[in-house]
C-alpha positions in Angstrom: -123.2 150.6 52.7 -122.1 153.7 50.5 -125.2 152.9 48.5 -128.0 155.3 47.9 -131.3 153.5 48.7 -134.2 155.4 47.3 -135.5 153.3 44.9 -137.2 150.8 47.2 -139.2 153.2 48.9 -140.0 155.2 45.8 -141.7 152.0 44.7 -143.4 151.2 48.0 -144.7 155.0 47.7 -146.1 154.6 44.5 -147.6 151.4 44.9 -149.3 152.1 48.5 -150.8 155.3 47.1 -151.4 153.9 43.6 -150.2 157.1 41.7 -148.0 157.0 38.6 -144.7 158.2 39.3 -141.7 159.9 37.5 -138.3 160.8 39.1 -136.2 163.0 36.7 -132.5 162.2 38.3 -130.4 165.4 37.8 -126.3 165.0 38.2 -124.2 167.4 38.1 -121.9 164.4 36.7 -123.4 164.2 33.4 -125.7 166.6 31.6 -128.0 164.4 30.7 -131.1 163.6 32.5 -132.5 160.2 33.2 -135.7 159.5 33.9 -137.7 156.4 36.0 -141.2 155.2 36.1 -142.8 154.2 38.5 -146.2 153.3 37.3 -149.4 151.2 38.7 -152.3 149.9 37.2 -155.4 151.6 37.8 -158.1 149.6 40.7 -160.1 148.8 37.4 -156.7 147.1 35.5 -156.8 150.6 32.7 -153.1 151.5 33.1 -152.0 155.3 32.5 -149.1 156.5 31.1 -148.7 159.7 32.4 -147.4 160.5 35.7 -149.8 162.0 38.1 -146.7 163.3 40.3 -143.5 164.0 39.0 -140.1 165.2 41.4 -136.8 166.1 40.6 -134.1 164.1 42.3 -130.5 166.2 42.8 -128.2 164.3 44.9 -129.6 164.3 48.2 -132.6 166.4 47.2 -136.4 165.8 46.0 -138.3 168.9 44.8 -142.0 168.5 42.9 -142.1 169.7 39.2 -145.5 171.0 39.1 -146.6 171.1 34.9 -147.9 174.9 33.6 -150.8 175.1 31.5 -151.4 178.5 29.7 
């Protein structure tokens, strides 16, 4: 208890919808940012290694980062 527990369902996410995805963990602790992978291998066994969704994690918060092409 006193734990935060997201990780396990991140992973069951990722792996039931086979997408590629990266959680950018924002803290207003540290200014760094840390990022985590959560990748599958395609149904073919081609691996990617971009994410195809990527969410920003603030304590208690997700929000989608959605990448701008000009």
């Amino acid at each position: 208890m006193g734990r935060e527990s997201e990780e396990v369902h991140l992973v069951a996410l990722s792996k039931r919808m086979g997408i590629n995805l990266r959680v950018i963990y924002m803290d207003a602790s540290s200014p760094d940012l840390t990022i985590h992978d959560f990748f599958n291998g395609g149904e073919d066994g081609t691996a990617s290694n971009e994410p195809d969704i990527q969410i920003l994690y603030r304590p208690g918060h997700y929000d989608i980062l959605y990448s701008v092409q000009a």
